[in-house]
KETOR-303000 format. One record per atom (N, C-alpha, C, CB): residue number from 1; atom name; residue in three letters; x, y, z. Coordinates in steps of 0.02 Angstrom, whole numbers, plus 32768, in hexadecimal, padded with zeros to 4 digits. Glycine has a CB too. Layout:
# residues N
   pos   site   code     c1     c2     c3
   NUM     CA    ala      X      Y      Z
...
END
This chain:
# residues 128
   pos   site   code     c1     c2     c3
     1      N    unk   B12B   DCF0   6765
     1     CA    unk   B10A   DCB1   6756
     1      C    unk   B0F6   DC8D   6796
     1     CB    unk   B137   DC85   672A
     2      N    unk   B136   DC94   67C3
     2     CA    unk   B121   DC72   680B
     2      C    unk   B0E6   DC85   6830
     2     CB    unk   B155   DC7D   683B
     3      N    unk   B0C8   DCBE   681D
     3     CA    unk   B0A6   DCF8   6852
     3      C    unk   B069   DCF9   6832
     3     CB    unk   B0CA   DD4C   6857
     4      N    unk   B066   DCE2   67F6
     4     CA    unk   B03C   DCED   67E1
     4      C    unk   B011   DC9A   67E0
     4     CB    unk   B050   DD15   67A7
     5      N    unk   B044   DC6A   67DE
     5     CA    unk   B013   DC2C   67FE
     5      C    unk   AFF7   DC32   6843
     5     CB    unk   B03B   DBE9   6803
     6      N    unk   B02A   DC43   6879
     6     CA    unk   B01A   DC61   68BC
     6      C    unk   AFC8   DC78   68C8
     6     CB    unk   B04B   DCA4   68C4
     7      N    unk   AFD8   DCB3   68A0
     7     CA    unk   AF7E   DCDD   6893
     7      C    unk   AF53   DCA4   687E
     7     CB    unk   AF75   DD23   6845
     8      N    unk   AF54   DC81   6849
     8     CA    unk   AF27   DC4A   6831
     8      C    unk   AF13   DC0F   6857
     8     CB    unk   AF41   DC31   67FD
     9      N    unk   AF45   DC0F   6887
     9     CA    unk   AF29   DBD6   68A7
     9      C    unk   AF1F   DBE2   68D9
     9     CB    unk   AF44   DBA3   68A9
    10      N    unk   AF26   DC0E   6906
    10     CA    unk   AF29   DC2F   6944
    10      C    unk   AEDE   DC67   6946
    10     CB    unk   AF7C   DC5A   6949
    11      N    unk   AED7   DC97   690B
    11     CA    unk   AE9E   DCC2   68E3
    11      C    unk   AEA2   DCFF   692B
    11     CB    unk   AE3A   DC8C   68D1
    12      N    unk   AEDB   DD0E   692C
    12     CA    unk   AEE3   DD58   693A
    12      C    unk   AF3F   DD61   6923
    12     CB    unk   AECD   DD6D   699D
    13      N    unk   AF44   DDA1   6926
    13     CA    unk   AF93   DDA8   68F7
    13      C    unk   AFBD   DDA4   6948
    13     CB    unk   AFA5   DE10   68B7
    14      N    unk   B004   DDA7   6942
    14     CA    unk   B025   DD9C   6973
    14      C    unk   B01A   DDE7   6990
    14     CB    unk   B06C   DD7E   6963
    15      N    unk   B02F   DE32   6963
    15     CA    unk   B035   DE62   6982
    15      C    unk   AFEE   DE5B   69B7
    15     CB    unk   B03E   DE9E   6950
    16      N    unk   AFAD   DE4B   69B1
    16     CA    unk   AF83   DE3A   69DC
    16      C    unk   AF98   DE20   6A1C
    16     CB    unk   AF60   DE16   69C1
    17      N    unk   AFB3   DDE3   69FD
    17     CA    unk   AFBC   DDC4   6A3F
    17      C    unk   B000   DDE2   6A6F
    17     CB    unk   AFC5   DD72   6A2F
    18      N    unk   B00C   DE14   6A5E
    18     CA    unk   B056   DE0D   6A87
    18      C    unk   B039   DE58   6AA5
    18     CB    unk   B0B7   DE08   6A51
    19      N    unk   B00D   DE81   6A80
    19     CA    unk   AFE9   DEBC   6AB8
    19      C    unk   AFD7   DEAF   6AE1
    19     CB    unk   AFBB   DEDF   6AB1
    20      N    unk   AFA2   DE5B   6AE7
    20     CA    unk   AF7C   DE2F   6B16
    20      C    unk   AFAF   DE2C   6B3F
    20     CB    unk   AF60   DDEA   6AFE
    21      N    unk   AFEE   DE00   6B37
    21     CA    unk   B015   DDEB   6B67
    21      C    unk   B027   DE26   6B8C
    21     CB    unk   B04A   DDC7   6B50
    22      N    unk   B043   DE65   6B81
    22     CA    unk   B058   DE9B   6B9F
    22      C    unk   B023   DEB5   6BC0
    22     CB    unk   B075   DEC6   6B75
    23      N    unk   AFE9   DEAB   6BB6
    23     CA    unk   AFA1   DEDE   6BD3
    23      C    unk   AFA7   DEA2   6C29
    23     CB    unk   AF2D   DED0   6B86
    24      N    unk   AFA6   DE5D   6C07
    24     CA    unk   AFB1   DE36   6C4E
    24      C    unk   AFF0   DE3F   6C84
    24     CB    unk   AFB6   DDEE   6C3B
    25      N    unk   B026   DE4F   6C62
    25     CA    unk   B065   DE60   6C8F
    25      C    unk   B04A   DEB5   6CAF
    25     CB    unk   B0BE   DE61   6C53
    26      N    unk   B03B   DED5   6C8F
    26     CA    unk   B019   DF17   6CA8
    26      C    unk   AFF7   DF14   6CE2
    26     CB    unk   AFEC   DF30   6C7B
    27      N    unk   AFBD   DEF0   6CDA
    27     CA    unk   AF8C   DEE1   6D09
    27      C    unk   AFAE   DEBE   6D4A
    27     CB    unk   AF54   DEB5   6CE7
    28      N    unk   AFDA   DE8E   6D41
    28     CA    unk   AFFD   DE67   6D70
    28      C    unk   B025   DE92   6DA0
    28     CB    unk   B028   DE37   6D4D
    29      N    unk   B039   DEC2   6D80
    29     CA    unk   B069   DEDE   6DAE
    29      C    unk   B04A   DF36   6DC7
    29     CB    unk   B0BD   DEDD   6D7F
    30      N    unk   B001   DF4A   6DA8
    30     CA    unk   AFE6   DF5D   6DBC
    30      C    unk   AFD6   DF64   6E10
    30     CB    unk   AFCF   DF4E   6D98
    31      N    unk   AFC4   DF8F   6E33
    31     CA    unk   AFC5   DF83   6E79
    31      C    unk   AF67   DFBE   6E76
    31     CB    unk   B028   DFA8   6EAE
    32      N    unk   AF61   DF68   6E9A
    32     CA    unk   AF00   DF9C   6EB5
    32      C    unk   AED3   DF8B   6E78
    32     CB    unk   AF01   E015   6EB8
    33      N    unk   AEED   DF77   6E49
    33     CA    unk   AEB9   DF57   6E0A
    33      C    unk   AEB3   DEF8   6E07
    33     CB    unk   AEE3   DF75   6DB1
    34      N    unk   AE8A   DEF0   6E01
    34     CA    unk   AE77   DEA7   6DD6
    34      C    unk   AE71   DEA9   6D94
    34     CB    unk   AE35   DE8A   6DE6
    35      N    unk   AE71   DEDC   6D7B
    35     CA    unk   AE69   DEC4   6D2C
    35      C    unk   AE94   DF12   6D05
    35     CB    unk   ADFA   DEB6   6D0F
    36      N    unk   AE99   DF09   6CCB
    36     CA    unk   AEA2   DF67   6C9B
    36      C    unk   AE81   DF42   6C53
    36     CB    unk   AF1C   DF96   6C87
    37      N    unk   AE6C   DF73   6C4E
    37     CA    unk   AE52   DF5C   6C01
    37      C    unk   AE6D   DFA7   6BCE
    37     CB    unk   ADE3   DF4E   6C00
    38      N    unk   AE7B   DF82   6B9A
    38     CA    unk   AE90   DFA9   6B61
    38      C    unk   AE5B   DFA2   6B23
    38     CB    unk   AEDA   DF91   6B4B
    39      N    unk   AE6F   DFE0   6AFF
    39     CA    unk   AE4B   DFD4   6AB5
    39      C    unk   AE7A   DFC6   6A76
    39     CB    unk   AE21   E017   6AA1
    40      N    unk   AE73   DF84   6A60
    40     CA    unk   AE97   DFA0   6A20
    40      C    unk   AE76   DFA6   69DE
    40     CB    unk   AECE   DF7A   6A13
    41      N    unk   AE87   DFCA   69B8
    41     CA    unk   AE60   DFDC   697E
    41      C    unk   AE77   DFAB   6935
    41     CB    unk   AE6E   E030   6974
    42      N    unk   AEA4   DF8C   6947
    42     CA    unk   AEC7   DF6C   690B
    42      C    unk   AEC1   DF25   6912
    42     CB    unk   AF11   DF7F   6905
    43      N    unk   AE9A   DEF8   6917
    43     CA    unk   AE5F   DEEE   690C
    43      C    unk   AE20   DF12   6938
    43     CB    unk   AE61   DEAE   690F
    44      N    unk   ADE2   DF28   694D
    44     CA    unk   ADB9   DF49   6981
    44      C    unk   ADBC   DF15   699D
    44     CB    unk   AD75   DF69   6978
    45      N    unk   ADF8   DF11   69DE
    45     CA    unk   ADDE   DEE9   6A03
    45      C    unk   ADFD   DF0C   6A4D
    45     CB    unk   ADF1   DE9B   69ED
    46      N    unk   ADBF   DEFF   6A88
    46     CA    unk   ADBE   DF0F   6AC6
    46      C    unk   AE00   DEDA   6AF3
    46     CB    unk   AD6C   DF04   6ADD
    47      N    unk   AE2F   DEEB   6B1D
    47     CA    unk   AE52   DEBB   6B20
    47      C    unk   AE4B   DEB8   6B83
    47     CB    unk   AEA1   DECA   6AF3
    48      N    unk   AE48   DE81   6B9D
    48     CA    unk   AE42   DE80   6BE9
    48      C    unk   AE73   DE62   6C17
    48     CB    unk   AE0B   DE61   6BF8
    49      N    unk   AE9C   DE85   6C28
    49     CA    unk   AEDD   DE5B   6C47
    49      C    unk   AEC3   DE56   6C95
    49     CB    unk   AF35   DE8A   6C3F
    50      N    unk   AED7   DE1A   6CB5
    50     CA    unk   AED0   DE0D   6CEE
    50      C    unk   AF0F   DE01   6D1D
    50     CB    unk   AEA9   DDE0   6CEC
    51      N    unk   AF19   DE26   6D53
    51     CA    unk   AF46   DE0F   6D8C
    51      C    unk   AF54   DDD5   6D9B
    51     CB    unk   AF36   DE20   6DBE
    52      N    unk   AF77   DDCF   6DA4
    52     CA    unk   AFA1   DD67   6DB5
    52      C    unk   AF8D   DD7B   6DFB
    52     CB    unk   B01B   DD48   6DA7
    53      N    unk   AF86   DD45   6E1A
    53     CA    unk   AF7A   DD46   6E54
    53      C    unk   AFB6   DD16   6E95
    53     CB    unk   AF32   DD30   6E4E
    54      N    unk   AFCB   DD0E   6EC3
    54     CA    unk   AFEF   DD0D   6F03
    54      C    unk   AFCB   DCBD   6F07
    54     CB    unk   AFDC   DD54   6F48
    55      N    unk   AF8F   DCDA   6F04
    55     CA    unk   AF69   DC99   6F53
    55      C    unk   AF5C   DC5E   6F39
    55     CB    unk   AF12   DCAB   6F7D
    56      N    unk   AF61   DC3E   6F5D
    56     CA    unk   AF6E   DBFA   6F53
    56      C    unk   AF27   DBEC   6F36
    56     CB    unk   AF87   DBCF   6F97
    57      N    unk   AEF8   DBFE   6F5B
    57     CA    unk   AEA3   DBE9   6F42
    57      C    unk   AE8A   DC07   6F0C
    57     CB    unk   AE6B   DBFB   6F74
    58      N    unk   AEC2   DC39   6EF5
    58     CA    unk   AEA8   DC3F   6EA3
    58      C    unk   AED3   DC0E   6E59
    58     CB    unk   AEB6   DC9B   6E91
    59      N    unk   AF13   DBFD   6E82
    59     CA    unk   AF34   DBCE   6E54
    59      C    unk   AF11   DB91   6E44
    59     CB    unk   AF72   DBBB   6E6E
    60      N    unk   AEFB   DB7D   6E85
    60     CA    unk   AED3   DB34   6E8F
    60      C    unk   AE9E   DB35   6E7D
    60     CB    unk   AEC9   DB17   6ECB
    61      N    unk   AE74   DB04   6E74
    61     CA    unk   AE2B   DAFB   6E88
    61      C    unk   AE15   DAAB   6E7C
    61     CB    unk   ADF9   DB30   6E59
    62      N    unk   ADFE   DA96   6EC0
    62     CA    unk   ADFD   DA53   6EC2
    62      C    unk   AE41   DA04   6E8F
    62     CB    unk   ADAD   DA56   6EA9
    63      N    unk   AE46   DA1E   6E64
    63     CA    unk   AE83   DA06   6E45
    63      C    unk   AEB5   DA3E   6E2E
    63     CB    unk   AE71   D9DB   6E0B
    64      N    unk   AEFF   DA30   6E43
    64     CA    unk   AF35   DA5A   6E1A
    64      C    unk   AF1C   DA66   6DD8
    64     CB    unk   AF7C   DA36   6E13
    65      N    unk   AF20   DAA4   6DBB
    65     CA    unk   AF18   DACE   6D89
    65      C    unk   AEE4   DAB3   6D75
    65     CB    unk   AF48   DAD8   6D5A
    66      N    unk   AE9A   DA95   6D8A
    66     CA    unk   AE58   DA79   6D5D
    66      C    unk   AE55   DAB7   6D26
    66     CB    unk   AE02   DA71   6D91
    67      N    unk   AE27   DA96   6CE5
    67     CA    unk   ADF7   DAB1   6CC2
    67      C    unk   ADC2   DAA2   6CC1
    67     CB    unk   AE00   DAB5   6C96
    68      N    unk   ADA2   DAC9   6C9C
    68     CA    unk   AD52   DAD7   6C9C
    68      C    unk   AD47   DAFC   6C5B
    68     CB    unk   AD36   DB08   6CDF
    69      N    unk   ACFC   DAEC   6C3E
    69     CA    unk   ACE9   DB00   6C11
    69      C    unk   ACC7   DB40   6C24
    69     CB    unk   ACCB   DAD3   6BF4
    70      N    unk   ACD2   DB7C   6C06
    70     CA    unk   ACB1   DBAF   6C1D
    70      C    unk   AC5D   DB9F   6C0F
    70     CB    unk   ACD0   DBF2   6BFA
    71      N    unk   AC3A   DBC1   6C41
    71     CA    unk   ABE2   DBB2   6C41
    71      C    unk   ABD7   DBDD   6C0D
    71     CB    unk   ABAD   DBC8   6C8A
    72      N    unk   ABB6   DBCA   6BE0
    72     CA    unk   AB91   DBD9   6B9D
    72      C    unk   AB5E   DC15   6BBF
    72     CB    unk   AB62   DB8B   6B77
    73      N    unk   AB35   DC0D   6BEC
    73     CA    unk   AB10   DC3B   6BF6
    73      C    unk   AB2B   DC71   6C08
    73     CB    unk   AAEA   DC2D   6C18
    74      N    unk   AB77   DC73   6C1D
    74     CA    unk   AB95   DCAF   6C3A
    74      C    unk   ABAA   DCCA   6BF7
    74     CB    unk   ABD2   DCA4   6C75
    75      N    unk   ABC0   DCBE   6BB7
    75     CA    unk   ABC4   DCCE   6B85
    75      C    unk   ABCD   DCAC   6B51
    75     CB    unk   ABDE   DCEC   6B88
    76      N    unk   ABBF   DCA8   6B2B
    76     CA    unk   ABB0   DC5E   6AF5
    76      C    unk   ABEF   DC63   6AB2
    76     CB    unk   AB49   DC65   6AC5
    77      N    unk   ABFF   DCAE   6AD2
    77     CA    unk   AC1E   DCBE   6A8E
    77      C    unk   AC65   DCA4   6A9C
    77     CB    unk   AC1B   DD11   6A76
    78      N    unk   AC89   DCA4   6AED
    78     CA    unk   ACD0   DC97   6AF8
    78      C    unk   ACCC   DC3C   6ADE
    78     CB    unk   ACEB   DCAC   6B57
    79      N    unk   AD0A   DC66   6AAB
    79     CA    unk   AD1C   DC21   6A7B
    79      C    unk   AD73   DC0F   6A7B
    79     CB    unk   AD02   DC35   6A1E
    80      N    unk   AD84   DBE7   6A97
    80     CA    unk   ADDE   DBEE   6A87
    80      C    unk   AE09   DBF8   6A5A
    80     CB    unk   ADFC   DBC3   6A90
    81      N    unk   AE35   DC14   6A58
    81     CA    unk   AE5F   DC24   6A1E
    81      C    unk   AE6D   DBFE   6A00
    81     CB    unk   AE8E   DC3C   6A24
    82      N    unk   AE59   DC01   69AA
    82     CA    unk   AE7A   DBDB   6989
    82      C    unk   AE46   DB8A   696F
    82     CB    unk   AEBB   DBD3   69BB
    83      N    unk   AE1E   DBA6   699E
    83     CA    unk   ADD1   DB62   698E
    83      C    unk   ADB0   DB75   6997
    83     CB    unk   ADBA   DB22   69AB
    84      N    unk   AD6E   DB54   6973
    84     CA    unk   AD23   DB73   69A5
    84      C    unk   AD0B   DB60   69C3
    84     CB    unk   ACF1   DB82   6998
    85      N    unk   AD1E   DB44   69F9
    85     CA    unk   AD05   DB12   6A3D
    85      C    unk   AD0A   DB5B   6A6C
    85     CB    unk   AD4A   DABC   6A5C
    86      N    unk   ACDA   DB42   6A93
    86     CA    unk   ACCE   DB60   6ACA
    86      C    unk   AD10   DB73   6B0A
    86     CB    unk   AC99   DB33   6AE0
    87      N    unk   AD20   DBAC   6B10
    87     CA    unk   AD4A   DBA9   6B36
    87      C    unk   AD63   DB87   6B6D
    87     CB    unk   AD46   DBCA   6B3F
    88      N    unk   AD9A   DB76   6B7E
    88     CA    unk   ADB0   DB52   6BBF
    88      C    unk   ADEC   DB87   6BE9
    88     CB    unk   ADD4   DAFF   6BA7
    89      N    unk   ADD3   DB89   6C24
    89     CA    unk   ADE4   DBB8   6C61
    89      C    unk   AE0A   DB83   6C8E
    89     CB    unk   AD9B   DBDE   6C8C
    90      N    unk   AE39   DBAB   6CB8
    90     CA    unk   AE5A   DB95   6CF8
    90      C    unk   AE09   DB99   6D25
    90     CB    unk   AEA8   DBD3   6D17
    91      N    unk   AE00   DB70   6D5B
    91     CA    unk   ADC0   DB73   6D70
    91      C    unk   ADBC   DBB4   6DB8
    91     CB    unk   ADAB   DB1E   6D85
    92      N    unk   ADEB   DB99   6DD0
    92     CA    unk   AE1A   DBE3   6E04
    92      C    unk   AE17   DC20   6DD9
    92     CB    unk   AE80   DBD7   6E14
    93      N    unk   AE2F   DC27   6D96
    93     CA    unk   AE2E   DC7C   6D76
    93      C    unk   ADE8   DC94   6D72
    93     CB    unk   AE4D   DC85   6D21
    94      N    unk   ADBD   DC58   6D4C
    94     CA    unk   AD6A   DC64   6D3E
    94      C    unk   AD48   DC77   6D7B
    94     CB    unk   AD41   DC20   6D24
    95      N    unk   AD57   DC59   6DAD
    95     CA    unk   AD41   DC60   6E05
    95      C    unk   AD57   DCAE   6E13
    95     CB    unk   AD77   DC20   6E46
    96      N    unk   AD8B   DCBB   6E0A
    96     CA    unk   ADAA   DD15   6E15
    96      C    unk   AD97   DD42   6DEB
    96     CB    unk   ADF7   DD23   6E0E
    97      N    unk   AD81   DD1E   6DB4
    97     CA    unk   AD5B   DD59   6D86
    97      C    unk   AD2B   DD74   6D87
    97     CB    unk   AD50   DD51   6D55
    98      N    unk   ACFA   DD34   6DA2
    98     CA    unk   ACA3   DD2A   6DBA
    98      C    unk   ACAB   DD6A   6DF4
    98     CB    unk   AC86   DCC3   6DE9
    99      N    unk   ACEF   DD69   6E25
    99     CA    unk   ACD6   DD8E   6E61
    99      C    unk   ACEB   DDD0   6E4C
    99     CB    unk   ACF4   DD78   6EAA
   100      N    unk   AD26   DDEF   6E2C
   100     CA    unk   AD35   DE2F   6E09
   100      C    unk   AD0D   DE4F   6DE7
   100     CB    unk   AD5F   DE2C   6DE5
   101      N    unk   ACDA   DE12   6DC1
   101     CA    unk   ACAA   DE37   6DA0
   101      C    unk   AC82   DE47   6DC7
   101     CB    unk   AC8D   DE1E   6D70
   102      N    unk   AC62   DE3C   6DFF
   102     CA    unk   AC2E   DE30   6E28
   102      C    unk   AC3E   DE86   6E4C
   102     CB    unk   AC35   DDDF   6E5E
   103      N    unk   AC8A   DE8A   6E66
   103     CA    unk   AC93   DECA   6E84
   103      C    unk   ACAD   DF06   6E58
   103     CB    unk   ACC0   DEC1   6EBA
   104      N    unk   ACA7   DF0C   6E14
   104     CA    unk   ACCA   DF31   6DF1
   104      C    unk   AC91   DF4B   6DBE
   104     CB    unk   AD08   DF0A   6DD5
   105      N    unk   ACC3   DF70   6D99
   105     CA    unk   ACA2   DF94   6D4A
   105      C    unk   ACA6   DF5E   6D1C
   105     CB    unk   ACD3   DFDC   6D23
   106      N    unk   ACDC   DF26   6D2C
   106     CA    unk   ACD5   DEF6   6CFF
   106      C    unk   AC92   DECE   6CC2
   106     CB    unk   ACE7   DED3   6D28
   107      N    unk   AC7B   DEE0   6CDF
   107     CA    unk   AC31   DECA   6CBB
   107      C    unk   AC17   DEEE   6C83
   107     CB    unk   ABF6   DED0   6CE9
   108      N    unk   ABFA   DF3B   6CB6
   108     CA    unk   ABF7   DF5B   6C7E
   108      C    unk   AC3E   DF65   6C47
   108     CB    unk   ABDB   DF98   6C96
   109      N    unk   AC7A   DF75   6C5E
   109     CA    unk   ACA3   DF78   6C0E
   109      C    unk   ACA7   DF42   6BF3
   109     CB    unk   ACEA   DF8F   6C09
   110      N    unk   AC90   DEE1   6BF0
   110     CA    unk   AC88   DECB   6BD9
   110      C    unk   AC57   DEB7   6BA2
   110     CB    unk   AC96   DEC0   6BF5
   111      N    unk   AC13   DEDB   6BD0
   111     CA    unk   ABEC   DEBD   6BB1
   111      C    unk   ABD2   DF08   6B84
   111     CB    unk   ABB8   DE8F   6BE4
   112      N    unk   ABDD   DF4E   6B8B
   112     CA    unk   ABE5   DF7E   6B64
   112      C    unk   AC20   DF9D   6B43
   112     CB    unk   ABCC   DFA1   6B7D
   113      N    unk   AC4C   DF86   6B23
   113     CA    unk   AC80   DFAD   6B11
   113      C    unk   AC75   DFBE   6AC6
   113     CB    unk   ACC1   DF8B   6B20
   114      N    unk   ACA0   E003   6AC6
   114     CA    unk   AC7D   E024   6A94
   114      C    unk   AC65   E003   6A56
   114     CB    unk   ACA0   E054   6A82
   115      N    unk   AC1C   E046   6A24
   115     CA    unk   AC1C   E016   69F7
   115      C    unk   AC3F   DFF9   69C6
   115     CB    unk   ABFE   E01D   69E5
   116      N    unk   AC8F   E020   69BA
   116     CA    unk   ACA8   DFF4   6985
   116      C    unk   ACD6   DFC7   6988
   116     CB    unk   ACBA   E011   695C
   117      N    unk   ACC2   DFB3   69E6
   117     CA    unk   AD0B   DF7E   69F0
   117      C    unk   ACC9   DF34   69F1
   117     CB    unk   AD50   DF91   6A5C
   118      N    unk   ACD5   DF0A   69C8
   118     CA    unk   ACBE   DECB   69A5
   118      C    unk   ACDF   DE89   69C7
   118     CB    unk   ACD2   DECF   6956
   119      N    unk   AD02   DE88   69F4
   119     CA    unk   AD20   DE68   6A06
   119      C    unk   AD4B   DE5F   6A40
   119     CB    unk   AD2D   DE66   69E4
   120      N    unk   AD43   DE32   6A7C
   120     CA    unk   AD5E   DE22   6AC4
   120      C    unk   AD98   DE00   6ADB
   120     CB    unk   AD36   DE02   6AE1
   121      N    unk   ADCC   DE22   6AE7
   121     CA    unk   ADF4   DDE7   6AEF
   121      C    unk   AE0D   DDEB   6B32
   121     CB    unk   AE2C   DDDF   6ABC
   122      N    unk   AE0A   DDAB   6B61
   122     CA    unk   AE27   DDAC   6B9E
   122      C    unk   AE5C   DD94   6BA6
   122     CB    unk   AE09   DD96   6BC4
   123      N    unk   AEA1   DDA1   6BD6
   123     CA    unk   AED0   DD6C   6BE2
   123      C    unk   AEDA   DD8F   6C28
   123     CB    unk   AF14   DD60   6BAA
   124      N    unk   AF0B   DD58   6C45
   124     CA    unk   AF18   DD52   6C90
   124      C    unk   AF61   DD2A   6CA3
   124     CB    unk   AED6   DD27   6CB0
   125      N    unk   AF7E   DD32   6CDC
   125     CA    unk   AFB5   DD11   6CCD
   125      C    unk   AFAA   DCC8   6CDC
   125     CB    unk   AFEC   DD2D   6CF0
   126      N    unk   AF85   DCB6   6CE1
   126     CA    unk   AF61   DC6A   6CF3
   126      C    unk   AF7C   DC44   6CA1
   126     CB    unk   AEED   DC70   6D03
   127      N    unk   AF62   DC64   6C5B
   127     CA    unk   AF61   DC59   6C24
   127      C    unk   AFAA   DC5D   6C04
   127     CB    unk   AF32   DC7F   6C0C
   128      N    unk   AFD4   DC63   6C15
   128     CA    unk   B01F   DC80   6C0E
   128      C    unk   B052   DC4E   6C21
   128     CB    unk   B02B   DCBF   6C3D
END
């Protein structure tokens, strides 16, 4: 009953979210990666864990822990969990993502992943 309000108000199931959380501890302790991405099939969804980072200039950015609304033009579709407002980012994680994507495959497996995965999900230890 508990888990199942969880899902309803949250609108992904926990077993989701706790692959998410582990794909981010993965990635974190990963050595030589910025990101791992998984597939899961139970719901089709693509999952993107990101490395925590050390440096101080990715914790920060101009204010302790700011947010920011992610830019619509960069994708219109990132929406936050659990509402349909437009996502809100650490402004330091969004800044490290912009540049990972910039030097990586990141892009393309974002912006092509296969056709029957319907769905993106990112986390990072920033979000944690």
């Amino acid at each position: 009953m508990e888990g199942e309000r969880f899902e309803n108000n949250v609108g992904m199931s926990e077993e989701l979210i706790q692959k998410a959380c582990c794909l981010a501890m993965k990635a974190h302790k990963s050595t030589g990666k910025p990101y791992l991405s998984e597939k899961s099939h139970s719901p089709s969804v693509t999952i993107f864990g990101f490395a925590g980072s050390w440096s101080m200039d990715d914790w920060f950015s101009r204010k302790p822990f700011r947010d920011m609304k992610v830019n619509r033009e960069f994708s219109p579709s990132l929406r936050s969990i659990g509402n349909d407002e437009i996502a809100t980012v650490n402004e330091a994680f969004y800044n490290r993502f912009e540049e990972i994507k910039a030097k990586s495959s990141l892009e393309v497996e974002f912006l092509f992943p296969d056709a029957e995965m319907n769905e993106v999900l990112f986390i990072d230890q920033y979000s944690q």
